[in-house]
PyMOL commands that place a pseudoatom at each C-alpha (Angstrom):
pseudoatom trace, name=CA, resn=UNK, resi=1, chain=A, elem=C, hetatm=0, pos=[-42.471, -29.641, 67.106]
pseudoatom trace, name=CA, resn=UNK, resi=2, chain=A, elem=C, hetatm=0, pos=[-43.607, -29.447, 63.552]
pseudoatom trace, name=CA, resn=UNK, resi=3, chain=A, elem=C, hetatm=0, pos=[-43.408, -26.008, 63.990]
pseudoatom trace, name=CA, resn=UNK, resi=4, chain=A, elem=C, hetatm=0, pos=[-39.531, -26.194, 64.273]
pseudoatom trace, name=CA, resn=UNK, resi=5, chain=A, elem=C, hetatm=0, pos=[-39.004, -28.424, 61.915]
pseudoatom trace, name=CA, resn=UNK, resi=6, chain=A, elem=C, hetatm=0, pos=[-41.036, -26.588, 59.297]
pseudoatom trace, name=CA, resn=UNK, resi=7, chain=A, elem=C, hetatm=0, pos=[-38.624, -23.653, 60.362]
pseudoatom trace, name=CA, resn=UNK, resi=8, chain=A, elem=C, hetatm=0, pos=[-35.092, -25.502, 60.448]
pseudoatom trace, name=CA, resn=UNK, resi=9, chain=A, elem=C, hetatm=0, pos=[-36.412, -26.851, 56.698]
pseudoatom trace, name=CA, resn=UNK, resi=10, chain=A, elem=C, hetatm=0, pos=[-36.811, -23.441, 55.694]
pseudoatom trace, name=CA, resn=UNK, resi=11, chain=A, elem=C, hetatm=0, pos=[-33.890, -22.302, 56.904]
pseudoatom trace, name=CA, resn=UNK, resi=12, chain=A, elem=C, hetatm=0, pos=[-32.217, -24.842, 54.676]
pseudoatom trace, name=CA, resn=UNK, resi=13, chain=A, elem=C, hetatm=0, pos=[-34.042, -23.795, 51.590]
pseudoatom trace, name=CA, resn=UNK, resi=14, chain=A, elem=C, hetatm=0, pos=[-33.129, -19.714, 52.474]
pseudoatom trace, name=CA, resn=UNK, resi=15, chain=A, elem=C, hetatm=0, pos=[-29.220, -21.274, 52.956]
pseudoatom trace, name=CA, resn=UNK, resi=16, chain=A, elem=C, hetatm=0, pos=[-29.381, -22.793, 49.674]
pseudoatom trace, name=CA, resn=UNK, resi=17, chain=A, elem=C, hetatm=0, pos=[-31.891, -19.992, 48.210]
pseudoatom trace, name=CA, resn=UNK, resi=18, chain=A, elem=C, hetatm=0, pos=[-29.273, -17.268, 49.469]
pseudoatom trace, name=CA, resn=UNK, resi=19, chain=A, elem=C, hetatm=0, pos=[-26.462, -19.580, 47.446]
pseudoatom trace, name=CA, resn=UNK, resi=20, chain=A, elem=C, hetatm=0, pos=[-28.274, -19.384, 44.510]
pseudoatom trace, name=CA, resn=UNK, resi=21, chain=A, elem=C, hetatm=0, pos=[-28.989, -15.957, 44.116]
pseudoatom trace, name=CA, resn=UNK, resi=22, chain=A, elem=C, hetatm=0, pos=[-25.434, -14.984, 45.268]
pseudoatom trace, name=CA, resn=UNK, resi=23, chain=A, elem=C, hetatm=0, pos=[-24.023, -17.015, 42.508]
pseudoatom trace, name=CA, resn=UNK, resi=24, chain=A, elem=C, hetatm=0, pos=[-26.345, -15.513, 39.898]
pseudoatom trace, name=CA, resn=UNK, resi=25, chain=A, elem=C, hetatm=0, pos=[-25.702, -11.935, 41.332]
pseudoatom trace, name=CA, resn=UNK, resi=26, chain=A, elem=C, hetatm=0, pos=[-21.761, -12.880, 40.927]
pseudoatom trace, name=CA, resn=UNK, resi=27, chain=A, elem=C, hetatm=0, pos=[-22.322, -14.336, 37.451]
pseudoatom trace, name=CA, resn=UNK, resi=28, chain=A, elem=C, hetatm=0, pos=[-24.178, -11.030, 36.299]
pseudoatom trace, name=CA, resn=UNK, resi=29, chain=A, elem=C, hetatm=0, pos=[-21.628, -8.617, 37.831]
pseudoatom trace, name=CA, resn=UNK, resi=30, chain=A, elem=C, hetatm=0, pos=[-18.889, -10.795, 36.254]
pseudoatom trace, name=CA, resn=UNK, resi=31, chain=A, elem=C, hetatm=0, pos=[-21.117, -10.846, 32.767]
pseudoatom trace, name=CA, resn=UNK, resi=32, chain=A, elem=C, hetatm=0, pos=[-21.206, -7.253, 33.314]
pseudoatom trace, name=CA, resn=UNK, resi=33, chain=A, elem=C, hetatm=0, pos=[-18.150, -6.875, 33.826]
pseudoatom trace, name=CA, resn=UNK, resi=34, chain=A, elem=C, hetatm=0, pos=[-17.051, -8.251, 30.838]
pseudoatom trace, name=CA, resn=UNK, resi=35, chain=A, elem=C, hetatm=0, pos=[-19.544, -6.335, 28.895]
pseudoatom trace, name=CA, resn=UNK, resi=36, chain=A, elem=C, hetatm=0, pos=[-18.146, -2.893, 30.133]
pseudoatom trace, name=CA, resn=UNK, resi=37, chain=A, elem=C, hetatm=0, pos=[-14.719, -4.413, 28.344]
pseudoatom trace, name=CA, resn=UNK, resi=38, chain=A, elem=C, hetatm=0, pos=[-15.851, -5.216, 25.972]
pseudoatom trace, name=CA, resn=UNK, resi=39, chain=A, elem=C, hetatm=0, pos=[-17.104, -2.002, 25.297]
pseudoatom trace, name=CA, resn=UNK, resi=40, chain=A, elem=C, hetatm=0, pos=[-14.437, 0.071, 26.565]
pseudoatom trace, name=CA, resn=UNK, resi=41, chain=A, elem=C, hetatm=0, pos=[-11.939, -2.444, 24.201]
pseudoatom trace, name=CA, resn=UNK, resi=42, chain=A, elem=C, hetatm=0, pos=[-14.452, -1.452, 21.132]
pseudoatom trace, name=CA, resn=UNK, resi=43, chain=A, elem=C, hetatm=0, pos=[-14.437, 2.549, 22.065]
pseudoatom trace, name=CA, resn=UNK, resi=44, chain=A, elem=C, hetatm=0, pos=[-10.631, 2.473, 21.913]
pseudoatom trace, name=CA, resn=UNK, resi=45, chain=A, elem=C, hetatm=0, pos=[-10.362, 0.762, 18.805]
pseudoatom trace, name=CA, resn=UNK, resi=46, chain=A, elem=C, hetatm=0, pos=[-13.373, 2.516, 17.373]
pseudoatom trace, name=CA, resn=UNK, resi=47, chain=A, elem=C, hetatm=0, pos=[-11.098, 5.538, 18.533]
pseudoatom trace, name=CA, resn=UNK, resi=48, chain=A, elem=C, hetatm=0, pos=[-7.509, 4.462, 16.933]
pseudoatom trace, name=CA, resn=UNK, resi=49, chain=A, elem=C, hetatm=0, pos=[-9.351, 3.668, 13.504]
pseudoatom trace, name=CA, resn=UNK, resi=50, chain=A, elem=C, hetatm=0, pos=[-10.940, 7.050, 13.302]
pseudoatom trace, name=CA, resn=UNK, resi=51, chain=A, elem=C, hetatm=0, pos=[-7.952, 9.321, 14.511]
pseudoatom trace, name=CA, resn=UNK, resi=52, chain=A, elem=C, hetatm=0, pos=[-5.591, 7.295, 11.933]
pseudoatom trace, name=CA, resn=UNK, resi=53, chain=A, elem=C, hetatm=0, pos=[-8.351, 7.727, 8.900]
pseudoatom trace, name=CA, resn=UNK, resi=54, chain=A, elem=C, hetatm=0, pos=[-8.399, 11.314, 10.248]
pseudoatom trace, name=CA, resn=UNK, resi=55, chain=A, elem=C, hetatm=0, pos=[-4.174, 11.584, 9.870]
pseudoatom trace, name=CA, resn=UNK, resi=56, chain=A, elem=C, hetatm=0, pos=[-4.372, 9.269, 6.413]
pseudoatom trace, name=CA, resn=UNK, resi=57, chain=A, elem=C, hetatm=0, pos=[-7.519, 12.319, 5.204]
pseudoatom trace, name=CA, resn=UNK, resi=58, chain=A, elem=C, hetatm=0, pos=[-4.764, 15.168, 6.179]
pseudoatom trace, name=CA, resn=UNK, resi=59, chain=A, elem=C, hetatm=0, pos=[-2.130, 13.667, 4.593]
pseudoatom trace, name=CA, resn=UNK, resi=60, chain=A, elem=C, hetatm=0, pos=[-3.992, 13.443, 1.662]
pseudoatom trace, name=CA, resn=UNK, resi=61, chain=A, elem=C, hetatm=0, pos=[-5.270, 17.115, 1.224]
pseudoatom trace, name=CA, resn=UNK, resi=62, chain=A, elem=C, hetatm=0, pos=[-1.920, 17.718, 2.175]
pseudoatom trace, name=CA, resn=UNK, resi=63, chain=A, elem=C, hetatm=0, pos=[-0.353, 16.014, -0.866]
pseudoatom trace, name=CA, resn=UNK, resi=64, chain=A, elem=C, hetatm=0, pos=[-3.140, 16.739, -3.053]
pseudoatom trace, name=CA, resn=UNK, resi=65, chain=A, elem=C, hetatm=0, pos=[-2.444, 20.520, -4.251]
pseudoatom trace, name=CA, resn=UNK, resi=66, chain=A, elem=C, hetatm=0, pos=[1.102, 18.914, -5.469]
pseudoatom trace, name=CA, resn=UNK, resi=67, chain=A, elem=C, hetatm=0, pos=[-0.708, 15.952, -7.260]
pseudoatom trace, name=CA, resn=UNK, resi=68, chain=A, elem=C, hetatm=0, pos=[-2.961, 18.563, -9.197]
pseudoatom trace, name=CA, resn=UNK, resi=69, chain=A, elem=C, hetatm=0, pos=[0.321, 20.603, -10.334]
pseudoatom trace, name=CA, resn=UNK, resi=70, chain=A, elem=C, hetatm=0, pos=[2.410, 17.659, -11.145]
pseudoatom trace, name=CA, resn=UNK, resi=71, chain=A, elem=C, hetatm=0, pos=[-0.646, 16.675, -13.728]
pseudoatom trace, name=CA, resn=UNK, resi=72, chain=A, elem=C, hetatm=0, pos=[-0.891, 20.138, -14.755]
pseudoatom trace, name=CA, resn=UNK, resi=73, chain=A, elem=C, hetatm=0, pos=[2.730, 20.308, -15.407]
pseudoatom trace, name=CA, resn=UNK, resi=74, chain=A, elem=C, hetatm=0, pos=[2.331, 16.736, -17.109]
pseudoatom trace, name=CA, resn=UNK, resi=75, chain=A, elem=C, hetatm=0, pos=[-0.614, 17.690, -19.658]
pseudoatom trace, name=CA, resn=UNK, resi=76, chain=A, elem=C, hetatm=0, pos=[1.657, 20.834, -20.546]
pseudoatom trace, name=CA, resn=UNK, resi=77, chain=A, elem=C, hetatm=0, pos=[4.543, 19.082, -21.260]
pseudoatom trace, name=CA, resn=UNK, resi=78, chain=A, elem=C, hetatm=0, pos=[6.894, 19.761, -18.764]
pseudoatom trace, name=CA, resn=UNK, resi=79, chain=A, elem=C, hetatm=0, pos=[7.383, 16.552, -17.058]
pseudoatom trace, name=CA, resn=UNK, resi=80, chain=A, elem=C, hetatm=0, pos=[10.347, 17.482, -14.978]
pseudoatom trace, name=CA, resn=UNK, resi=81, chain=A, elem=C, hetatm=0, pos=[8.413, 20.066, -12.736]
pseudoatom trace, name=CA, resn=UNK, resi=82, chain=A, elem=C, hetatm=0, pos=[5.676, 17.074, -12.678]
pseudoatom trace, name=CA, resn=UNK, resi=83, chain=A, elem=C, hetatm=0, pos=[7.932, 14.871, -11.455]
pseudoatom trace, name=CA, resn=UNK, resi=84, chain=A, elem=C, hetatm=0, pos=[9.150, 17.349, -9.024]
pseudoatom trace, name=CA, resn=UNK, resi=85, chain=A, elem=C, hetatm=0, pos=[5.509, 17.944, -7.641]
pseudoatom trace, name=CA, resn=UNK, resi=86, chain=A, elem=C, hetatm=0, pos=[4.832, 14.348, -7.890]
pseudoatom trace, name=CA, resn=UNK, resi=87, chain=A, elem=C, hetatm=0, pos=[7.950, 13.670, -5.676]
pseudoatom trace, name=CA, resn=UNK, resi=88, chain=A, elem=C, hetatm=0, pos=[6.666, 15.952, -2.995]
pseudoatom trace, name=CA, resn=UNK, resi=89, chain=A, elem=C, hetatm=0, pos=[3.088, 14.431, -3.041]
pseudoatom trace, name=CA, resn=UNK, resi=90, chain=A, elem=C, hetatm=0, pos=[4.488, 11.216, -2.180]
pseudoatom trace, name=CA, resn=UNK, resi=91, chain=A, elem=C, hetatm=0, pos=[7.091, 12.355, 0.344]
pseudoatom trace, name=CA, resn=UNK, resi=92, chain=A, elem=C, hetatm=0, pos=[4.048, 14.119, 2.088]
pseudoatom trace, name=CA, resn=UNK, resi=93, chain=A, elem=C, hetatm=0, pos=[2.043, 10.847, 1.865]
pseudoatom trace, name=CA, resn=UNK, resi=94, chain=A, elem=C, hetatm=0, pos=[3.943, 7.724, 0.449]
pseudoatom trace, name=CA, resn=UNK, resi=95, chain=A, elem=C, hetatm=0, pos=[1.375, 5.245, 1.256]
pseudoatom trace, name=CA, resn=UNK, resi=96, chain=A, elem=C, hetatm=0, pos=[-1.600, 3.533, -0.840]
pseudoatom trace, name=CA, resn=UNK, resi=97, chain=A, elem=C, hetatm=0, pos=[-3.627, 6.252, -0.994]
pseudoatom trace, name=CA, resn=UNK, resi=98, chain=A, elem=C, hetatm=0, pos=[-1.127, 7.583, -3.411]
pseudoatom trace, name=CA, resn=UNK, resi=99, chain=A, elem=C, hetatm=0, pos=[-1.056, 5.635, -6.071]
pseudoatom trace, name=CA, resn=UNK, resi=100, chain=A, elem=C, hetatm=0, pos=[-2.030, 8.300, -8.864]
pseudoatom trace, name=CA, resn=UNK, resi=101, chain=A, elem=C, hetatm=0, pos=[1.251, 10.411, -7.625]
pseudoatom trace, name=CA, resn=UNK, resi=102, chain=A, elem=C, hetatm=0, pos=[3.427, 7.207, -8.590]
pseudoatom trace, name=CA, resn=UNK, resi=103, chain=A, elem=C, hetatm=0, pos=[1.378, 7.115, -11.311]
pseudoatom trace, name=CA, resn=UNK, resi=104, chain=A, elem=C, hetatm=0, pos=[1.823, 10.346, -12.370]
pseudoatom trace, name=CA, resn=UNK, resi=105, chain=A, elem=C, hetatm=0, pos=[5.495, 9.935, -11.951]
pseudoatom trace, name=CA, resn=UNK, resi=106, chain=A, elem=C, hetatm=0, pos=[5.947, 7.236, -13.907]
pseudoatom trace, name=CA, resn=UNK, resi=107, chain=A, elem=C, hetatm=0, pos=[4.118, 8.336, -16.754]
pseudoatom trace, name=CA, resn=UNK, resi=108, chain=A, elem=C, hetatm=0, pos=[6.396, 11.772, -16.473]
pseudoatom trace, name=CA, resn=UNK, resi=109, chain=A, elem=C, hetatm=0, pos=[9.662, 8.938, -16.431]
pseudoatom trace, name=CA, resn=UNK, resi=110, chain=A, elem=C, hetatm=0, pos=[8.116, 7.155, -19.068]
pseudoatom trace, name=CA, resn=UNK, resi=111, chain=A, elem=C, hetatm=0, pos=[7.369, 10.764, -21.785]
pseudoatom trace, name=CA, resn=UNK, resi=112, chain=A, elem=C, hetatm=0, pos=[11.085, 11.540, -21.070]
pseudoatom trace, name=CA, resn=UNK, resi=113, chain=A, elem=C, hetatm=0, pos=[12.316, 8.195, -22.046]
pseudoatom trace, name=CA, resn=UNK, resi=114, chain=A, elem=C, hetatm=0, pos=[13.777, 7.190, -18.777]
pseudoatom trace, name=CA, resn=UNK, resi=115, chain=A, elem=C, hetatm=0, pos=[11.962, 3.388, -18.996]
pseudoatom trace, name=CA, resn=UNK, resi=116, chain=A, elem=C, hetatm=0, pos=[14.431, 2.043, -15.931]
pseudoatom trace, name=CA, resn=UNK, resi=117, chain=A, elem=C, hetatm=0, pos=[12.521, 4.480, -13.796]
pseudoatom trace, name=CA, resn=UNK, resi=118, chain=A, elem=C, hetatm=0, pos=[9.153, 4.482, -15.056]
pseudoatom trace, name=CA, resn=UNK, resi=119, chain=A, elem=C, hetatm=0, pos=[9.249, 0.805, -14.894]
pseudoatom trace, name=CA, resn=UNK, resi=120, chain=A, elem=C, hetatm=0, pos=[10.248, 1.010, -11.174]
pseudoatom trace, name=CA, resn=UNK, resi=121, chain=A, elem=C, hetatm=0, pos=[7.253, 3.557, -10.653]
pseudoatom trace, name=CA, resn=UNK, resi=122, chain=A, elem=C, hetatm=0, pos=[4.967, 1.472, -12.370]
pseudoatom trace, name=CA, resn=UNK, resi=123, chain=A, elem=C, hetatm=0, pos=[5.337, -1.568, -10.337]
pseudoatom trace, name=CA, resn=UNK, resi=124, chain=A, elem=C, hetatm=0, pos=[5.097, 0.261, -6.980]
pseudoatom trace, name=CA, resn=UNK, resi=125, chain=A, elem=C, hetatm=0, pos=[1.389, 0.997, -8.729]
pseudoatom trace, name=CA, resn=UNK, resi=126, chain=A, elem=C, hetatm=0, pos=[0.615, -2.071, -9.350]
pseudoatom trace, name=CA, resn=UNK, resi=127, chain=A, elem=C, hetatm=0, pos=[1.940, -2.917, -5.997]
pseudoatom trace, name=CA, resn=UNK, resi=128, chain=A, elem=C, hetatm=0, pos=[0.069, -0.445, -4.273]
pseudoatom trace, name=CA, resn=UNK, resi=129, chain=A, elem=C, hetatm=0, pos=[-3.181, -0.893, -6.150]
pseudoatom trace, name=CA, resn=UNK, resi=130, chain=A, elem=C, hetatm=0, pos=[-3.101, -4.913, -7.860]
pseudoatom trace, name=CA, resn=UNK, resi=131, chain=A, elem=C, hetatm=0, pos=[-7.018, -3.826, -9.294]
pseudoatom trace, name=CA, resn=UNK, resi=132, chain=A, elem=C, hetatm=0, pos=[-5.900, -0.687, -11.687]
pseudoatom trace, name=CA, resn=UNK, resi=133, chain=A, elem=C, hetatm=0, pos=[-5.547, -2.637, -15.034]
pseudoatom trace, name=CA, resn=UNK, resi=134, chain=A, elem=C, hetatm=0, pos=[-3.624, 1.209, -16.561]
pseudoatom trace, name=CA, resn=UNK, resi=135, chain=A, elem=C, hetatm=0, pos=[-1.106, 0.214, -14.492]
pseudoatom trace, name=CA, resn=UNK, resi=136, chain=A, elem=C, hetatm=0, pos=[-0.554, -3.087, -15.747]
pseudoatom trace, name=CA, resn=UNK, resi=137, chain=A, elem=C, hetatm=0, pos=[-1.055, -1.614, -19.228]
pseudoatom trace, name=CA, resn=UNK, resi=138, chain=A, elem=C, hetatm=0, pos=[1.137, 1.285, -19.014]
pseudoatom trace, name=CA, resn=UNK, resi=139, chain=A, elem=C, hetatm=0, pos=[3.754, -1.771, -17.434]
pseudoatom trace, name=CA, resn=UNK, resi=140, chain=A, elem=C, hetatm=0, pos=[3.436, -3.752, -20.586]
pseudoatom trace, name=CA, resn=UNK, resi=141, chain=A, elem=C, hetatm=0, pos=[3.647, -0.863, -23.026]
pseudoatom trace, name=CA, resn=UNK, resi=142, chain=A, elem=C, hetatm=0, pos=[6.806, 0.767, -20.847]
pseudoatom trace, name=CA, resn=UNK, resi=143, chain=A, elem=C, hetatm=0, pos=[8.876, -2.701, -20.960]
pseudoatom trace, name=CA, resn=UNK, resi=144, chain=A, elem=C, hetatm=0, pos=[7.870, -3.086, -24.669]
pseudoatom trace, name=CA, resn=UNK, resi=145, chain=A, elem=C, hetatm=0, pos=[9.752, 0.094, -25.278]
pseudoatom trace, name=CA, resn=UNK, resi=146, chain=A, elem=C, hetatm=0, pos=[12.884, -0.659, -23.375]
pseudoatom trace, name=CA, resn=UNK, resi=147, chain=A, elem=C, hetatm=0, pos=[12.834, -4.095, -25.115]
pseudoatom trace, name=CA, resn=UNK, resi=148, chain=A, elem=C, hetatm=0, pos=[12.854, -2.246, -28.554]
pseudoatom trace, name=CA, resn=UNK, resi=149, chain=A, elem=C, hetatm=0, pos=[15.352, 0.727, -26.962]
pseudoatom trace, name=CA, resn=UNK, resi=150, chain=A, elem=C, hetatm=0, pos=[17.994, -2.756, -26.366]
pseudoatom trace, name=CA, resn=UNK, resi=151, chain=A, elem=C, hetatm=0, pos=[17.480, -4.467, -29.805]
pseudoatom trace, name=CA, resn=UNK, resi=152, chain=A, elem=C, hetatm=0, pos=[18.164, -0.313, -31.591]
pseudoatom trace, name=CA, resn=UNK, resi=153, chain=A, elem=C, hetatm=0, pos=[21.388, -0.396, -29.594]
pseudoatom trace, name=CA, resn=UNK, resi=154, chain=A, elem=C, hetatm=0, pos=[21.947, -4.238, -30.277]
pseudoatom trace, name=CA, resn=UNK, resi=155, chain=A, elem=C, hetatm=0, pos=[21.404, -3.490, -33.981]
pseudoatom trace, name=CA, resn=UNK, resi=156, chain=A, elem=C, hetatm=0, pos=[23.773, -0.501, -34.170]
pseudoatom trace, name=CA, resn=UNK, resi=157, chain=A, elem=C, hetatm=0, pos=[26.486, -2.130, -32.189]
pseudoatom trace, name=CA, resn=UNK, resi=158, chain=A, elem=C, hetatm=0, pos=[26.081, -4.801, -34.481]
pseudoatom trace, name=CA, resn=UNK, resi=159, chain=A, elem=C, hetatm=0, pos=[25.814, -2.440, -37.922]
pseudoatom trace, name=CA, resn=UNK, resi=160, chain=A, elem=C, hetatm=0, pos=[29.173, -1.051, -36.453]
pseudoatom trace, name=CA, resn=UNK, resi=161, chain=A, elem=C, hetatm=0, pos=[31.024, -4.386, -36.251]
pseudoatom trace, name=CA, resn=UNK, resi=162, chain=A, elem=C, hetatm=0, pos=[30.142, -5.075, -39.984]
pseudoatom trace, name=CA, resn=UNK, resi=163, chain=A, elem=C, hetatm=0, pos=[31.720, -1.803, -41.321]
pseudoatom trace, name=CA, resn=UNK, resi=164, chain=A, elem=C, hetatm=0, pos=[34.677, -1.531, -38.946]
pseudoatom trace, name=CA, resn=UNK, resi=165, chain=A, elem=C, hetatm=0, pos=[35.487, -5.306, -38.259]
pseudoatom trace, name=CA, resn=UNK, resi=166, chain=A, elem=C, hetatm=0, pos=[39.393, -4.781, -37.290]
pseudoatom trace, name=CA, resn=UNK, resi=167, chain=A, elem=C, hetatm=0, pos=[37.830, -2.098, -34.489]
pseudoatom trace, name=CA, resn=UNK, resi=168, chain=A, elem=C, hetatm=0, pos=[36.065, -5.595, -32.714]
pseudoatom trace, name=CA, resn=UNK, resi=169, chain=A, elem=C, hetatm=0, pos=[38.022, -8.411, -33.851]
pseudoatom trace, name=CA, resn=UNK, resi=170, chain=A, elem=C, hetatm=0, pos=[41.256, -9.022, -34.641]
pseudoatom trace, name=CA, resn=UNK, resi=171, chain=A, elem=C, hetatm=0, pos=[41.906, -10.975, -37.497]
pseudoatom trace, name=CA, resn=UNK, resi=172, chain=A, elem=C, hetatm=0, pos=[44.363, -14.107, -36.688]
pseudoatom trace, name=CA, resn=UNK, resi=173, chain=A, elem=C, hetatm=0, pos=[47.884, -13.932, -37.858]
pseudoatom trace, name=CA, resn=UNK, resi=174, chain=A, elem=C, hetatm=0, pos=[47.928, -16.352, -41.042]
pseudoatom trace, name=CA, resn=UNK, resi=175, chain=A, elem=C, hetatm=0, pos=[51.014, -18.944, -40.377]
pseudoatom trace, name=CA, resn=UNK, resi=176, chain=A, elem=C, hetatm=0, pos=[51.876, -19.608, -44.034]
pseudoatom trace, name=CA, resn=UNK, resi=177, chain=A, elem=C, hetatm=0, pos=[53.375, -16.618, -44.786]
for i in range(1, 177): cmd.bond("trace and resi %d" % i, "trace and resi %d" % (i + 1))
show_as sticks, trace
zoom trace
């Protein structure tokens, strides 16, 4: 008698045993399973980052041999062929890792006198790179310029209304004639 209840006892126990180690079994497939996500979730991404550095890296060398002529052009004095290299250096790659091409094209704007433009330039720099303190420079020295460009053209406007006052004003009729 003992016998079987010793046995039915055991059963019980194996039942609940059996239970136990069927959850845990399901728990470490499901842990696994989320493990063999995760890592196929981190492969992919470790994937996407790589192949766009790789696109942003031929992009660069790409617009590079451009950037090198467009400074060339630059240090000898012939900023319209610089800006004409630096153009195509940031059509091949407009993005942040051009900043020295819109540099280099607003420094060529800015030697030819064309402040409007080399102020535009200028900001996409600083825009594009907030940390390169030339830029911000080369900003405040550009719109110093244009500010002393207005107040020449201010003053001669001005110089001309003083010797040719009937070309500006007309003087009123007198009524006591």
């Amino acid at each position: 008698m003992e016998i079987k209840k010793y046995f039915k006892e055991f059963r019980k126990k194996l039942s609940v045993l059996k239970k136990i180690i069927y959850i845990t079994f399901k728990k470490m497939i499901y842990i696994a399973g989320v493990g063999v996500f995760v890592m196929i979730f981190l492969c992919g991404a470790i994937w996407v980052v790589s192949h766009r550095a790789r696109q942003q890296q031929e992009r660069q060398s790409a617009s590079f041999p451009h950037f090198l002529c467009g400074a060339r052009y630059c240090k000898e004095k012939q900023y319209n062929k610089g800006i004409k290299e630096f153009q195509e250096a940031i059509e091949i790659n407009p993005g942040r890792g051009n900043a020295d091409a819109y540099y280099g094209l607003a420094y060529a704007y800015r030697e030819l006198g064309q402040y409007e433009k080399a102020i535009k330039y200028y900001r996409i720099v600083v825009g594009l790179n907030p940390y390169d303190a030339r830029a911000y420079v080369e900003l405040g020295l550009v719109l110093d310029k244009q500010q002393q460009q207005n107040n020449k053209k201010v003053k001669e406007i001005t110089e001309k209304t003083i010797q040719f006052p009937n070309i500006y004003f007309k003087e009123p009729e007198r009524e006591d004639k």
